[in-house]
N, C-alpha and C positions, 0 to 999 in steps of 0.2 A: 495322488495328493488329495483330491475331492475325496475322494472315499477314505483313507485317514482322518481325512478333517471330520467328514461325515459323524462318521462311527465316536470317534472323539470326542465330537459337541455332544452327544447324546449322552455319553458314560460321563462326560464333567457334567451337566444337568442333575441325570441320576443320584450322581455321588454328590453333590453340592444339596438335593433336596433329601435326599435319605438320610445322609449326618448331619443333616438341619445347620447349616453353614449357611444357608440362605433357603428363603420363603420361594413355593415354587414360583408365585407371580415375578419375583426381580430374577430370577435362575433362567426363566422363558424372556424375559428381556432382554438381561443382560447378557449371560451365556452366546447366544445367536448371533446378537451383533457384535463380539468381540470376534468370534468366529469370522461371520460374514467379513468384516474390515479384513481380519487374516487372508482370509483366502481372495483378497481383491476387489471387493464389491464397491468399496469405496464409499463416496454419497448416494450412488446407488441404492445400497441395502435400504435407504427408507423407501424407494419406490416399490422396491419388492415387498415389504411391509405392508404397504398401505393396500396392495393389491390382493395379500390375502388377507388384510382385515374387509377389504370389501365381499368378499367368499364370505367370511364370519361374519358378516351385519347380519342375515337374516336367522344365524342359529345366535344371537347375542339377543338378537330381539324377541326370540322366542323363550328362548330361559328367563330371560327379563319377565314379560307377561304370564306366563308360564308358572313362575314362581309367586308372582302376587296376585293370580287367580288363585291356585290351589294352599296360597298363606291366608287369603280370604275365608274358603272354604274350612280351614282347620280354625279361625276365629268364630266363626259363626256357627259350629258345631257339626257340621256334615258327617266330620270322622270320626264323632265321638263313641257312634252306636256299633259301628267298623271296630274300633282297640275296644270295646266293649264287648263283641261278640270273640275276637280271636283271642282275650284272655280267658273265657269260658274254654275253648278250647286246649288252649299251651298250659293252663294255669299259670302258676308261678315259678315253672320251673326253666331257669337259663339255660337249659338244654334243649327241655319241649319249645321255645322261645324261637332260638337260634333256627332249629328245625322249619319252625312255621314261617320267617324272614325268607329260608329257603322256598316255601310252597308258597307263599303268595308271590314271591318276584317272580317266579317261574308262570301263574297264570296270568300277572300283568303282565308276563314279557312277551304272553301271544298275542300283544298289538304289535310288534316290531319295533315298538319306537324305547329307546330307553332312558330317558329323559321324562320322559310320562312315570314311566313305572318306577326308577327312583323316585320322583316327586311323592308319588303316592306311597310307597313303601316307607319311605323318611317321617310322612307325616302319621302312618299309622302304627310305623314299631318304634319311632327313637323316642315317644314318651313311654313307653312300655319300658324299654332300656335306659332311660332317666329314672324312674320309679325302681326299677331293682337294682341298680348303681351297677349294670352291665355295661362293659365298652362300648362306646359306637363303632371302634373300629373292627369289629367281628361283624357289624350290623353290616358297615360296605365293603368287605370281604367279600360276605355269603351273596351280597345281592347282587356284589359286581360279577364273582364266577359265574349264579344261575344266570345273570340276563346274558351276559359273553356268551355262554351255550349255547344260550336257546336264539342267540340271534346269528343264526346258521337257517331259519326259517324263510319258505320259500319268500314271504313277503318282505322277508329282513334284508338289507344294505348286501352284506354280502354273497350270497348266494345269487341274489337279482344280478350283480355285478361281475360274477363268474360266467353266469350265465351268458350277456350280454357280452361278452366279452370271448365267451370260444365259441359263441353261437350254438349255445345249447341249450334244453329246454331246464328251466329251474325245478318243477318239480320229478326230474330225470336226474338231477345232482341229489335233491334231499330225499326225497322216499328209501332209496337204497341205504341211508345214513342214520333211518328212523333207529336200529340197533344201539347204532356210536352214539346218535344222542342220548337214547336211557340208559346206557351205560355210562355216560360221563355225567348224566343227573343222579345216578346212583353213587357216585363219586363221589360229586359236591354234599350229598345225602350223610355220608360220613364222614368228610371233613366238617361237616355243620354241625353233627354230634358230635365231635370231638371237640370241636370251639365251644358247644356248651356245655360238655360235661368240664372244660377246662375254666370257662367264667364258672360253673357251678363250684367249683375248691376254692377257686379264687375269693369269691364272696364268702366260701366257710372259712376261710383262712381267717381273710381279714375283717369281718364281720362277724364274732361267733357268737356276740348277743342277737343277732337277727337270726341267722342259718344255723346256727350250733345245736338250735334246742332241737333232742327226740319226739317228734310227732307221728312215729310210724312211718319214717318215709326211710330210704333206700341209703345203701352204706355208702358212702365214698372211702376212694383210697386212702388206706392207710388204720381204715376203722372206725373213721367216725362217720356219726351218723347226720342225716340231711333232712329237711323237713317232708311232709306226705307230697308237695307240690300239687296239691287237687285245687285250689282254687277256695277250700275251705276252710282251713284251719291253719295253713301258711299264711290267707290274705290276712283271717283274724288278725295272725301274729304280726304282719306286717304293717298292720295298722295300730296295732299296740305298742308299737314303739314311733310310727307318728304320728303321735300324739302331743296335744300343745302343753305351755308348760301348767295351763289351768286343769288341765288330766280328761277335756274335751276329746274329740276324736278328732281329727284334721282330715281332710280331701285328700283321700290318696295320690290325686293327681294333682295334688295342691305346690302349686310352684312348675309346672310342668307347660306346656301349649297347649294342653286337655284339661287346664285347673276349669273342675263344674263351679265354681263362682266366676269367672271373668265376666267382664258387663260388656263383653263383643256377641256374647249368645245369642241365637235368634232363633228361637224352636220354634214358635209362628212358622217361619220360611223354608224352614225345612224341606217341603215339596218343593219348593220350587228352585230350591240351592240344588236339590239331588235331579231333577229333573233338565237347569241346565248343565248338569258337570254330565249326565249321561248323553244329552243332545251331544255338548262338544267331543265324548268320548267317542259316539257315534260318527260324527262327520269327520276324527282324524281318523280313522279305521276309513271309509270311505273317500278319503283325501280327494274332499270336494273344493277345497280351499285352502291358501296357503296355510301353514300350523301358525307362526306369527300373527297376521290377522286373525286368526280363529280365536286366540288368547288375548290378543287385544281385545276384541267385541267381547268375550266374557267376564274379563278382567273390569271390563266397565259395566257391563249391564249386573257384577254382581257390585261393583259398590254402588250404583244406585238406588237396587235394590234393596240392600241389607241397609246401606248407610247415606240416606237420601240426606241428611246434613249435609253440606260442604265442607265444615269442617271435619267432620268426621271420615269425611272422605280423605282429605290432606292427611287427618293422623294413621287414618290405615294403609296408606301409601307411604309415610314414613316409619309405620313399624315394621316394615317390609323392607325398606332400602338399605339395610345392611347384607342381607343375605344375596338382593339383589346387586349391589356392587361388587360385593365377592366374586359371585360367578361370572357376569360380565367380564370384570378385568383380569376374570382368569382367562375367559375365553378368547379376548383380544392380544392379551397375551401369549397364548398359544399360535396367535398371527405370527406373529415375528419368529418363531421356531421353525414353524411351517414355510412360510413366507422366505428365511434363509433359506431353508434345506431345500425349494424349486428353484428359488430363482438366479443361486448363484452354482447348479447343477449338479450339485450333491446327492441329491437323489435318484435323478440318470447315473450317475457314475456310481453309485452304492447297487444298483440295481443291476449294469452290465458287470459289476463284479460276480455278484450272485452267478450269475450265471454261468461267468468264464469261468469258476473257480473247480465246478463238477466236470470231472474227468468224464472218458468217454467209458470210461468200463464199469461206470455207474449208471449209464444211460438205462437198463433192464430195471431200475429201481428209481427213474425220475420221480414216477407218480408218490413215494413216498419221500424221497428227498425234497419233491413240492413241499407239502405236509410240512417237514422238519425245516424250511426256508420259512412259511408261513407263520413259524409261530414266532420267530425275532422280528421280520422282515413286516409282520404286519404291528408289530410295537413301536419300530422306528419312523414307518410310514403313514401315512394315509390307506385305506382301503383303495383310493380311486388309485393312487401310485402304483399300487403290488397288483389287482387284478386289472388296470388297463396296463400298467407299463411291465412288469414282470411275469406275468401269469402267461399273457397271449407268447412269449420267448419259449418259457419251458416249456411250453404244451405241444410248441412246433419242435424242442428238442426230442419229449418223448413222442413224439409221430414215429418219428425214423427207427423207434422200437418195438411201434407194435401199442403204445398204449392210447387209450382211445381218450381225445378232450376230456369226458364225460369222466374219467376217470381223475384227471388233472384237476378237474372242479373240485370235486367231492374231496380229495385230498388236503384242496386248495384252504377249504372251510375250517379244518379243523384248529387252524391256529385263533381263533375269534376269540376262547377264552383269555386268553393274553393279549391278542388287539385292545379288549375292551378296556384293559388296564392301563390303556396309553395314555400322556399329558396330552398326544395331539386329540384325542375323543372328549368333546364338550361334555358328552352326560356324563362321564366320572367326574370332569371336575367339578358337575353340580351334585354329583351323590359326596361328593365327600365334602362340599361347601355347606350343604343341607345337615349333615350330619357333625360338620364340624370337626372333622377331623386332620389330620394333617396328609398332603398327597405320600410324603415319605412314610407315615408310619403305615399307612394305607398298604403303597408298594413290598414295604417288610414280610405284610400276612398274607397277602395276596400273590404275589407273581409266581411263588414256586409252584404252588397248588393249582395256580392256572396254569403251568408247564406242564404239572403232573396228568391234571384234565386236559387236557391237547392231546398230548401225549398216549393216553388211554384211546379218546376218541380214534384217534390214526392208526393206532394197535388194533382195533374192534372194527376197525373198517374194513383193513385190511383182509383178518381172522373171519369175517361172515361173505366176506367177497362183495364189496359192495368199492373198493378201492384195487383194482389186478394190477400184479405185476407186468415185465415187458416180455 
């Protein structure tokens, strides 16, 4: 009965926020406690609520701060010189673009935290992707697969929790894994080229006074032709068309979080905006102090700094408060999903299905049957759920086969690009709060391509021997 209900509540969620029938915020409210009542909770369910929205104060409080330190930082111009430098790079081309979205999430994601590296990736490509009229939603696609990857890293959530959990050494699960991972960054690599070469038609389709004109640049299908994308003779064009109606030239990033006219700039303070966002960068990589406080103390010492008015403080605390509300009440929101799915035992009984369900003449093939549980098992649950309550089950099933913990880990990891894409994980619903997007349309580009990369990784693990059978 629990485990129907389970599985249930999750697919009416799903299908409620993917056909946009309902916003995910009232889908994570509503949804759960209808559930919850069903399945007996009674007045209950709100004690179990409020127990994990108390779990969630401290990642609610840190999105909060979090987001109006580094909203600070992109007012006051920190990132200007950042989307300044990696458009010399990408140029203008929604391919090379998409590509670069890929390689910067990937060297932000070797802090472990993914909440940071959205943060910063949102502020440094979604006005690049305003400027070329590219989707955001290809922008948190590419950066939720890369960071789901790479957050298989020994200092990353789950691997630490594998670890801790069959009592084995973490970097003994990840080194042997180093393969799986470049091969399923090789993956995301070409599904990132395929989303830009797929915005680049798009924009010639429907744009063909901007992208139509022959500049020497490269054919698309069907035969026509696409601008050089160097950075030279496309931005020209790109600036020639915006252009004001007096035939002046306009700020390219005019209208954008990057407009070089806003009167938030402070290039005076420039050292010392870059100097405390690296301190704070520094001390969450050293996790000397809680992440919330750390964003609070910088949160304040930058409006001080930059915006020593008081009221000017007030106004930059409320040009922030939308974006801040959003994620908040996304993330408390996600209380009450959570909050049903432990307290009213749904998740124990989803999890001892998992396991009764593997016959015994699969037992020679736990380690990758792990794997292939890991990639659903960790979308419906929490990390802490699958590797404290289901992981330490299978591992003692494949004992009696011959296969070793260490292998049950490694196996274990590879469903993370698809974890990452779960409503219960706070930093996608601030990557897609940031970016503005919708969680369903998000889930549409996203989930298969994370099967696909799961999938690869577990195949490549297998195939170099870094994952044995029984």
């Amino acid at each position: 009965m629990l485990v129907a209900l389970g599985f249930l509540m999750v697919a009416t969620f799903m299908a409620l926020i993917m056909t946009k029938r309902m916003t995910p915020l009232l889908a994570l409210i509503i949804v759960p406690t209808a559930f919850g009542l069903f399945a007996g909770a009674g007045f209950g369910v709100g004690d179990m609520v409020m127990d994990a929205v108390k779990d969630m104060s401290g990642t609610a409080a840190l999105l909060m701060f979090a987001i109006m330190y580094f909203g600070i930082m992109i007012d006051v111009g920190l990132f200007d010189k950042l989307v300044a430098g990696i458009l010399k790079i990408v140029g203008h081309d929604p391919a090379k673009v998409v590509i670069g979205t890929a390689l910067l999430t990937a060297l932000i994601s070797l802090d472990g935290d993914g909440s940071t590296t959205f943060i910063v990736v949102t502020a440094a490509l979604l006005p690049i992707y305003q400027r070329l009229g590219m989707s955001p939603v290809v922008l948190t696609c590419v950066a939720g697969l890369t960071n789901g990857t790479l957050n298989i890293v020994p200092w990353g959530g789950p691997t630490a929790r594998a670890a801790a959990a069959l009592g084995v050494d973490a970097s003994a699960i990840f080194v042997p894994m180093l393969p799986s991972l470049g091969i399923g960054l090789v993956v995301i690599a070409i599904f990132a080229w395929q989303l830009g070469l797929s915005e680049r038609r798009r924009l010639h389709r429907e744009s063909p006074e901007l992208w139509g004109t022959e500049l020497g640049g490269g054919t698309l299908s069907g035969g026509s032709k696409s601008p050089a994308f160097d950075g030279g003779t496309s931005l020209a064009l790109l600036e020639s068309v915006a252009t004001k109606g007096d035939g002046s030239e306009a700020a390219t990033m005019h209208g954008t979080v990057l407009d070089p006219t806003r009167e938030t700039l402070r290039p005076k303070l420039f050292p010392f905006n870059l100097a405390l966002t690296v301190a704070i960068m520094v001390l969450l990589i050293v996790d000397v102090m809680p992440l919330s406080y750390l964003f609070m103390i910088g949160a304040a010492l930058a409006l001080v700094v930059n915006f020593p008015r008081v009221s000017d403080q007030v106004k930059m605390i409320a040009a922030h408060s939308q974006e801040i509300i959003a994620v908040v009440s996304m993330v408390l929101g996600a209380a009450v999903l959570t909050g049903v799915l432990s307290g009213t035992g749904m998740v124990d009984a989803m999890s001892q299905w998992l396991v009764e369900v593997i016959p015994d003449s699969m037992g020679p093939f736990m380690a990758v049957l792990t794997g292939l549980i890991s990639i659903p098992a960790t979308f419906l649950m929490s990390n802490d759920a699958f590797y404290f309550g289901i992981l330490p089950v299978l591992s003692e099933a494949g004992a009696h086969y011959g296969i070793d913990a260490v292998d049950m880990a490694r196996a274990s990891i590879t469903g993370q690009p698809v974890h990452m894409q779960s409503p219960l994980v706070p930093a996608i619903l601030l990557l897609v709060s940031l970016a503005r997007v919708d969680l369903g349309d998000h889930h549409k580009k996203v989930l298969w391509r994370a099967v696909v990369v799961s999938l690869v990784m577990l195949a490549s693990g297998v195939l170099f021997g870094a994952i044995h059978m029984g």
